[in-house]
C-alpha positions as CSV (number, residue, x, y, z in Angstrom):
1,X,-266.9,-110.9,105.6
2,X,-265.9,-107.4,105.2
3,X,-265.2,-106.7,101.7
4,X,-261.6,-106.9,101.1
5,X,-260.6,-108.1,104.6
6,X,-259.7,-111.7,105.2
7,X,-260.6,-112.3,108.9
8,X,-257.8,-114.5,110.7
9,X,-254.8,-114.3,108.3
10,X,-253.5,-111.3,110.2
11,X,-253.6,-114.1,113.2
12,X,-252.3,-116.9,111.9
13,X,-249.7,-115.3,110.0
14,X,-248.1,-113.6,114.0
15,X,-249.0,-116.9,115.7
16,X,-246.7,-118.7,113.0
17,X,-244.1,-116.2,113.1
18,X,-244.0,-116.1,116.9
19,X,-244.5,-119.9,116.9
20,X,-241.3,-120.2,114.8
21,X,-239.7,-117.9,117.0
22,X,-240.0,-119.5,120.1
23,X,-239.3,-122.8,118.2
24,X,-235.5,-120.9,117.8
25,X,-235.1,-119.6,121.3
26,X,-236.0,-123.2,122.8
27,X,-233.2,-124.8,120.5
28,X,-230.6,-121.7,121.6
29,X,-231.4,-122.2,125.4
30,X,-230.6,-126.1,125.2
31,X,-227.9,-125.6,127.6
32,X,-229.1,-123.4,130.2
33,X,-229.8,-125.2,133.7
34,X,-233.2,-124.6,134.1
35,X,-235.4,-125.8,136.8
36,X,-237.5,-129.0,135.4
37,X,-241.3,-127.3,135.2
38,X,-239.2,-124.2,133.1
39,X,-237.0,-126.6,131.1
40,X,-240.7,-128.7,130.3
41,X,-241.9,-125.1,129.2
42,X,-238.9,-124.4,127.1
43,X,-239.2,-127.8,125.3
44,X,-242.7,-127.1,124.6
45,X,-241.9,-124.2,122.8
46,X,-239.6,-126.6,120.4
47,X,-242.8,-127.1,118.6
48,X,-243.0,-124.1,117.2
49,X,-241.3,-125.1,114.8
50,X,-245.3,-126.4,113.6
51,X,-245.6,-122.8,112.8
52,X,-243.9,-123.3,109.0
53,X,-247.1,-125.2,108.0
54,X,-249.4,-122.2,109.0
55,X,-247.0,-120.4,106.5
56,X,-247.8,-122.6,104.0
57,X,-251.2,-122.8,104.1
58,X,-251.9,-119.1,104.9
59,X,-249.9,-118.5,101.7
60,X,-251.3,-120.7,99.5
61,X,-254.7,-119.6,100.9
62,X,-254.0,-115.9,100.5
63,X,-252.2,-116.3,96.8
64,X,-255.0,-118.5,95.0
65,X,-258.0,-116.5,95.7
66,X,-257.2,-114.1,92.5
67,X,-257.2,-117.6,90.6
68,X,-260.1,-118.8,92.0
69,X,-262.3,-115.9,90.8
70,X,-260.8,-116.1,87.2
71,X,-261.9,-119.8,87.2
72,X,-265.4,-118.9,88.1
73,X,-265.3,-116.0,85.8
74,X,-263.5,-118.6,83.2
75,X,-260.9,-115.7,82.8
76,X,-257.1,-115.9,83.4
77,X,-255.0,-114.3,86.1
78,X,-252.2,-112.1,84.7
79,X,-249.4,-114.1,85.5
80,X,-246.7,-111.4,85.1
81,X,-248.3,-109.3,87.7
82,X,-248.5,-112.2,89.6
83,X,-245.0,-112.7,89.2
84,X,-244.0,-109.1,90.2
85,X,-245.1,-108.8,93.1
86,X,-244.2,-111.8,94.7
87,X,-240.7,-111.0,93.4
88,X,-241.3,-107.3,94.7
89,X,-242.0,-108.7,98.1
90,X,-239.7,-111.8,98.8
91,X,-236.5,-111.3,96.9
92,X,-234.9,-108.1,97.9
93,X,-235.1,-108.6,101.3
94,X,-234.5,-112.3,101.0
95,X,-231.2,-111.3,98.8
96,X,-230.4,-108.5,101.3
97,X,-230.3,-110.7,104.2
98,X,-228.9,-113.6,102.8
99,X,-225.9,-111.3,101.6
100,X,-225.2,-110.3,105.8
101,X,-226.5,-113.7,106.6
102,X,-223.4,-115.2,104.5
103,X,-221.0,-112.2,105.9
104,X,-221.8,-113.4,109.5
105,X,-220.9,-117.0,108.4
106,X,-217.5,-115.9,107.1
107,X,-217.0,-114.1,110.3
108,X,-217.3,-117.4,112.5
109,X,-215.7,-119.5,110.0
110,X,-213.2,-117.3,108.9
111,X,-213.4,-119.4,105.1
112,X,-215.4,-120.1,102.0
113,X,-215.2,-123.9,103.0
114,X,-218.1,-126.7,103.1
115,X,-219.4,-125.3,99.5
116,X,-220.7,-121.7,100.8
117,X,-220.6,-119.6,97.8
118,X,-222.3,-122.6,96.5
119,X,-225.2,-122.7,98.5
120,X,-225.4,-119.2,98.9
121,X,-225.7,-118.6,95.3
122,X,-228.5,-121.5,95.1
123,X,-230.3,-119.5,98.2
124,X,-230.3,-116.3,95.8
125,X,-231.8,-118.3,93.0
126,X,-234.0,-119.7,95.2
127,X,-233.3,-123.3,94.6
128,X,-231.8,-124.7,97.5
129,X,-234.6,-126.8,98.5
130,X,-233.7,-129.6,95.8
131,X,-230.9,-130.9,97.3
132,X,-229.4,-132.1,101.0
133,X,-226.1,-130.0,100.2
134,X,-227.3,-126.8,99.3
135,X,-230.7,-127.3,101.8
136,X,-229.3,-124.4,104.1
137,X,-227.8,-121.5,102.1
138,X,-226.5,-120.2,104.8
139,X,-225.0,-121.7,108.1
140,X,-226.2,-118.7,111.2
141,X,-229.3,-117.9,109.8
142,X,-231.2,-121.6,109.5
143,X,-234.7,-120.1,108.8
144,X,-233.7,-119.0,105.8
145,X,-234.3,-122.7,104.2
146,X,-237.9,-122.7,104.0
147,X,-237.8,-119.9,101.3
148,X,-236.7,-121.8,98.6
149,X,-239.7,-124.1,99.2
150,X,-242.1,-121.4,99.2
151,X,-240.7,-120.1,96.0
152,X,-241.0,-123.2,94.2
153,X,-245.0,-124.0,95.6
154,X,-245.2,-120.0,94.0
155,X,-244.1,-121.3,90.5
156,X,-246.4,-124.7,91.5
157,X,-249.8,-123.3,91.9
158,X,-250.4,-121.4,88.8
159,X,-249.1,-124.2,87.3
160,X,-251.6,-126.9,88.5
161,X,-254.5,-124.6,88.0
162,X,-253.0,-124.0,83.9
163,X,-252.8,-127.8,83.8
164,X,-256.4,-128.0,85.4
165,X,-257.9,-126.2,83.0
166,X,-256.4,-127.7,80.4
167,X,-256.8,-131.5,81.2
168,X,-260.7,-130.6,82.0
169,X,-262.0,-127.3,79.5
170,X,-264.9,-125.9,80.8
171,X,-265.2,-127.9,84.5
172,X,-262.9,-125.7,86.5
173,X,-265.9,-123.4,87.9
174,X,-268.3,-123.8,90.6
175,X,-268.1,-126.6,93.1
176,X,-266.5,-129.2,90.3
177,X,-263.1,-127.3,90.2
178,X,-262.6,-127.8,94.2
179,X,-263.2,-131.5,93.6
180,X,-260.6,-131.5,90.8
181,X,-258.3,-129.7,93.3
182,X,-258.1,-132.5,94.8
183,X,-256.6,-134.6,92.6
184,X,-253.9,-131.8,92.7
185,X,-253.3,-133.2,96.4
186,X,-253.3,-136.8,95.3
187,X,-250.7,-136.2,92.9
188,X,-248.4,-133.6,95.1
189,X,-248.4,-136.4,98.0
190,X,-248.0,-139.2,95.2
191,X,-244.7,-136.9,93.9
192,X,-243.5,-136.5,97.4
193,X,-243.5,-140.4,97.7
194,X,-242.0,-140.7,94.8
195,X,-239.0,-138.3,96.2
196,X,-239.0,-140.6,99.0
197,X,-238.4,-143.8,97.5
198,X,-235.8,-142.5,94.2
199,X,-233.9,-140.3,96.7
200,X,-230.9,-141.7,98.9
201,X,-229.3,-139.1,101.6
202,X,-226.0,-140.2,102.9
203,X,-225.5,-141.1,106.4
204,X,-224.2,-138.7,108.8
205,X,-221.9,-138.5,111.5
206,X,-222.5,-137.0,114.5
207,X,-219.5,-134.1,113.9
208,X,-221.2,-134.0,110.1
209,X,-221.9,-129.8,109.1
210,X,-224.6,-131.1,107.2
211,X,-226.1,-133.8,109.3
212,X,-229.8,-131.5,110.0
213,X,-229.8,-131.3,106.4
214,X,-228.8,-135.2,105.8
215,X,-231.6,-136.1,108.5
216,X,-234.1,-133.7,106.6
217,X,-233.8,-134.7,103.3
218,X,-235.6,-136.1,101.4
219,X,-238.3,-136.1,103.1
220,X,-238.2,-131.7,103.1
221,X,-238.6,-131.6,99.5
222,X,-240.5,-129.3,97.4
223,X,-243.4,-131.4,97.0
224,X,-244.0,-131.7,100.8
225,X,-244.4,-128.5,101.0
226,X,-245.9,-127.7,98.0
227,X,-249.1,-130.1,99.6
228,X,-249.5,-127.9,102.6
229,X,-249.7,-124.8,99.9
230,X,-252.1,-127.1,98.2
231,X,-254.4,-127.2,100.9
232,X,-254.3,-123.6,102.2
233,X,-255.3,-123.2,98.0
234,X,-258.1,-125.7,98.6
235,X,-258.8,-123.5,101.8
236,X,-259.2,-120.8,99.3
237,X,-261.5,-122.2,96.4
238,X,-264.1,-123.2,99.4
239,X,-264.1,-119.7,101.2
240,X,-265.1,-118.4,97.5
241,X,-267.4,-120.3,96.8
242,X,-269.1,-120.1,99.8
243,X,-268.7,-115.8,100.0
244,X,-271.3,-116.2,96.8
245,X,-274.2,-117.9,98.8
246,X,-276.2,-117.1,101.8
247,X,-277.2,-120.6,102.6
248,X,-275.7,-122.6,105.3
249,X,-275.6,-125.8,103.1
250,X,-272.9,-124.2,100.9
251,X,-270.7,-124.0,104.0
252,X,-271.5,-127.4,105.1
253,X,-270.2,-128.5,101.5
254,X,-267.3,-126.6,101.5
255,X,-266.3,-127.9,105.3
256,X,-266.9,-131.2,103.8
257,X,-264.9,-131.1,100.5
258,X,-262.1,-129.5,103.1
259,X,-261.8,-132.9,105.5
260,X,-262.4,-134.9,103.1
261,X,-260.2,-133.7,100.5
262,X,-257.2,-133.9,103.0
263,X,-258.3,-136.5,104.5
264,X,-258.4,-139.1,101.6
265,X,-255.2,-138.2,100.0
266,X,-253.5,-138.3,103.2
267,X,-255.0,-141.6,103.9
268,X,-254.3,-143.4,100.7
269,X,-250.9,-141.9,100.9
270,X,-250.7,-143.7,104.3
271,X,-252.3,-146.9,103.0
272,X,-250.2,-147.1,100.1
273,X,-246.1,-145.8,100.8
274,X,-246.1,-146.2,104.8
275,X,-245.2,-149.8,104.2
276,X,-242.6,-148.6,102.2
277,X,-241.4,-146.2,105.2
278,X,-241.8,-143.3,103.2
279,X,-242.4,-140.7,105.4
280,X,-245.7,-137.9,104.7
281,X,-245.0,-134.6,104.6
282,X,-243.3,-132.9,107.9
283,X,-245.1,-130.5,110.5
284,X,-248.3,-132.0,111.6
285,X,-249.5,-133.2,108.2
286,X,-252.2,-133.8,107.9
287,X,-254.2,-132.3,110.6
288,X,-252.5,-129.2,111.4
289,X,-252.6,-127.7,107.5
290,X,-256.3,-128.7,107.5
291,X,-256.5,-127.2,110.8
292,X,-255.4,-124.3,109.7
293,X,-257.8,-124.0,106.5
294,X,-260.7,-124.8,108.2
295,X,-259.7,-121.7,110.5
296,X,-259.3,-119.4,107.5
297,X,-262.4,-120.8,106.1
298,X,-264.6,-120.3,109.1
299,X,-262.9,-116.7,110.3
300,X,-264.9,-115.6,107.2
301,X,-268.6,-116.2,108.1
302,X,-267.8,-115.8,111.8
303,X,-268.2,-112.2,112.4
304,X,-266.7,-112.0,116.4
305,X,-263.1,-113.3,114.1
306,X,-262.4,-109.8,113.3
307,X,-260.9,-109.4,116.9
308,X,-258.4,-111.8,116.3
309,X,-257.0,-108.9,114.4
310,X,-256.5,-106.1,116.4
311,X,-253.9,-103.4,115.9
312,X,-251.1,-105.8,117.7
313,X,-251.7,-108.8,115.5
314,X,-252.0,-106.3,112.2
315,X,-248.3,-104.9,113.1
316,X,-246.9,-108.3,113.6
317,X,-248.0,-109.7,110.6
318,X,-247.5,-106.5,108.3
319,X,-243.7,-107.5,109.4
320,X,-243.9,-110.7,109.8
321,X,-241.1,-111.7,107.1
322,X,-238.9,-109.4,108.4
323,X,-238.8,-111.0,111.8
324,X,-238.8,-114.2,110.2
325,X,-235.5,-113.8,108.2
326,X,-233.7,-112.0,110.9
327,X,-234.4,-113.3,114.0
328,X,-231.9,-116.1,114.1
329,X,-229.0,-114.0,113.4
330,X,-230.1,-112.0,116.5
331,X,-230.8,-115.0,118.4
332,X,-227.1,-116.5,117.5
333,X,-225.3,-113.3,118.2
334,X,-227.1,-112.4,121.7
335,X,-227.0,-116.1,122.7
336,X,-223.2,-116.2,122.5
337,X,-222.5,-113.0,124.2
338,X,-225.1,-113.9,126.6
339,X,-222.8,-117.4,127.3
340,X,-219.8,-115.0,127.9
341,X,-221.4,-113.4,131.0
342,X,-222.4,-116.7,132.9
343,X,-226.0,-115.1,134.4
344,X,-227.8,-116.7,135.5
345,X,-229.8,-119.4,133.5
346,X,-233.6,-117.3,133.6
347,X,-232.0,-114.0,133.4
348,X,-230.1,-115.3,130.3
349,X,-233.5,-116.8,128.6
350,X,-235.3,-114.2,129.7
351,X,-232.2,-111.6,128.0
352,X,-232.4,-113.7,125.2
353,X,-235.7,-114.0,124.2
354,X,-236.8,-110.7,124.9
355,X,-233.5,-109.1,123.4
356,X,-233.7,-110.8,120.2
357,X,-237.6,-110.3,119.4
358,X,-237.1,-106.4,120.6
359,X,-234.3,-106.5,118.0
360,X,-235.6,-108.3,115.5
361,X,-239.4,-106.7,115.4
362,X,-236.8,-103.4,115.4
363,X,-234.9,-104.2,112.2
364,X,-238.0,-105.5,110.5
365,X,-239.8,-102.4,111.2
366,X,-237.4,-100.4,109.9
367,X,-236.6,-102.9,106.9
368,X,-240.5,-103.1,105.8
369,X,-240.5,-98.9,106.3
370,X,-237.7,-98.0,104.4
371,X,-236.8,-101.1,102.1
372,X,-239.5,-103.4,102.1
373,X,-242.7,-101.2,101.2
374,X,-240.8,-99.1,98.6
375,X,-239.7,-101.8,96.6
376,X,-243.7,-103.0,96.9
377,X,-245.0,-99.5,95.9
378,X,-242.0,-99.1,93.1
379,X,-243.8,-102.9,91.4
380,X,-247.3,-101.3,91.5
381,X,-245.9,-98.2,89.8
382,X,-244.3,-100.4,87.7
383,X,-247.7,-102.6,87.5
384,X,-250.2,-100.1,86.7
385,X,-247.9,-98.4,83.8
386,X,-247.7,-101.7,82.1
387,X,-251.6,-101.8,82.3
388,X,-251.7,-98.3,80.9
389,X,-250.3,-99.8,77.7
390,X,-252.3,-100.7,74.7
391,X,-253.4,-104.6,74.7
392,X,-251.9,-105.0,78.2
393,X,-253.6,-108.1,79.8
394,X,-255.3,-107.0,82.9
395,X,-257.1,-109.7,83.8
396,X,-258.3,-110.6,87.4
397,X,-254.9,-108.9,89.0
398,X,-256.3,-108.4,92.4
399,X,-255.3,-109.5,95.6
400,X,-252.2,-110.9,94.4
401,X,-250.5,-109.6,97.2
């Protein structure tokens, strides 16, 4: 590995925002009369919507490497710059678009009916995700749910590892801290069956605003997710831990403690709350999360995975989140002006889907440009003057990013 690159993430982080894209454009085109082999394509592309667990794992991967070394250093992260600059990068933009997000819904709806200030203020506080009602914060701009989740697996992680190290002083280094990860798995997937067997949703109705969110809940609760961050954190103490050695059987382990970490849990949740009908965790659990670790794992000591970055990839992923919060809005306003004209049905999907990733890679440019990468520069300005001060606790900051 080249020191201070992660091989792959760069890829997986565009293939999950372009996966997630064309999930979006496949739901929009619904009523388009497409021939049957383009209409098979199109709901193909529905699955996309597999691309939120890359997300997941890719950030849990990504965020947990910093805590990884301070385990096997037996040092602590500094939580506050840990907390700055994932504020720094997810909540002004998240706020800024959640703010036009909730001004387009008051444009269609033309009220503050169905609870909207509600959710939108539990959006901007980022704790939608415990509760059907408030699930979506906003009504146009549906992608915007999964941010409350991702927030909460944030505050999650640290928090494991704290409880780690405290349940088991001196055993989270080397190898034996990965196999106590694991039991951070167990007892994620045992939570999330808990959720699933306390928690009733009512039923909905077919003409019900809030049926997605009645038919998603409870089994889209923090915890779910929280497990696929788990495992991309997994992902993340076996790529350090084998970055130290030179021997293949270090790798070998580390695949190993990957399957079977993932493997077990999932399993025994299976075994134990299927009967119950307790659903596991959504999008591809458990294969496609461990997929994707085993990916981020293995981009590392393959050296040909540095051309799954190239310049194309780097772009799309440096602005990944900005096409990721926008897109739908695009994808809502084209689609309907698009149903005014009554083309026809490929030059509207091919209108659509081209006109709404132009725009959106467009307003994401200049949103990470002018808003985004300020307000990430302004935090490290803001970082590195705190550690100027006297006694400021500096340890093991990097890469937390």
């Amino acid at each position: 590995m080249d020191a201070g690159i992660l091989r792959g993430a760069d890829c997986a982080r565009s293939v999950a925002c372009l996966a997630v894209f064309t999930h979006h454009i496949s739901l929009a085109s619904g009523h388009l009369a497409l021939s049957p082999l383009l209409r098979s394509v199109v709901d193909l592309a529905e699955r996309g919507k597999l691309g939120v667990s890359i997300f997941f794992v890719l950030s849990g991967f990504l965020l947990s490497i910093p805590f990884w070394k301070a385990c096997d250093r037996q040092n602590s992260v500094d939580l506050r710059t840990y907390a700055l600059r994932r504020a720094s990068r997810i909540l002004p933009a998240t706020w800024v678009c959640l703010i036009v997000s909730f001004g387009v819904d008051l444009a269609y709806a033309g009220s503050l009916e169905d609870g909207k200030l509600v959710r939108l203020i539990t959006g901007l506080l980022f704790v939608s995700d415990f509760h059907w009602f408030t699930l979506f914060p906003v009504v146009q701009n549906g992608p915007l749910w999964s941010l409350s989740f991702e927030v909460s697996s944030y505050l999650m992680m640290p928090l494991a590892f704290i409880a780690l190290r405290q349940a088991f002083p001196g055993s989270m280094v080397g190898w034996t801290a990965r196999y106590l990860w694991v039991l951070v798995l167990l007892l994620a997937l045992a939570a999330h069956g808990l959720v699933m067997g306390l928690v009733e949703t009512p039923v909905s109705s077919p003409d019900d605003v809030y049926a997605v969110a009645k038919d998603w809940f409870p089994r889209y609760n923090p915890m779910a997710f929280f497990v696929m961050f788990a495992i991309g954190t997994l992902a993340a103490g076996v790529h350090t831990q084998i970055a130290l050695s030179t021997t293949h059987t270090d790798l070998v382990k580390g695949l190993g403690i990957m399957v079977i970490g993932v493997l077990v849990p999932a399993l025994a949740y299976t075994v134990l709350a299927r009967p119950f009908g307790f659903e596991p965790p959504p999008f591809g659990f458990p294969m496609l999360p461990l997929a994707t670790g085993l990916f981020l794992i293995l981009c590392q000591k393959i050296p040909a995975s540095r051309w799954l970055d190239g310049p194309v990839m780097a772009f799309v992923a440096k602005i990944s989140f900005g096409i990721y919060i926008w897109h739908a809005l695009l994808i809502t306003a084209l689609g309907d002006a698009l149903r005014s004209l009554h083309l026809d049905p490929v030059v509207s999907l091919t209108l659509l889907a081209g006109g709404s990733l132009s725009g959106a890679v467009l307003i994401a440019t200049v949103s990470y440009t002018y808003f985004e990468e300020p307000m990430i520069f302004w935090a490290r300005r803001l970082e590195r003057r705190r550690q100027s001060l006297p006694n400021a606790d500096t340890a093991a900051p990097e890469a937390l990013a």
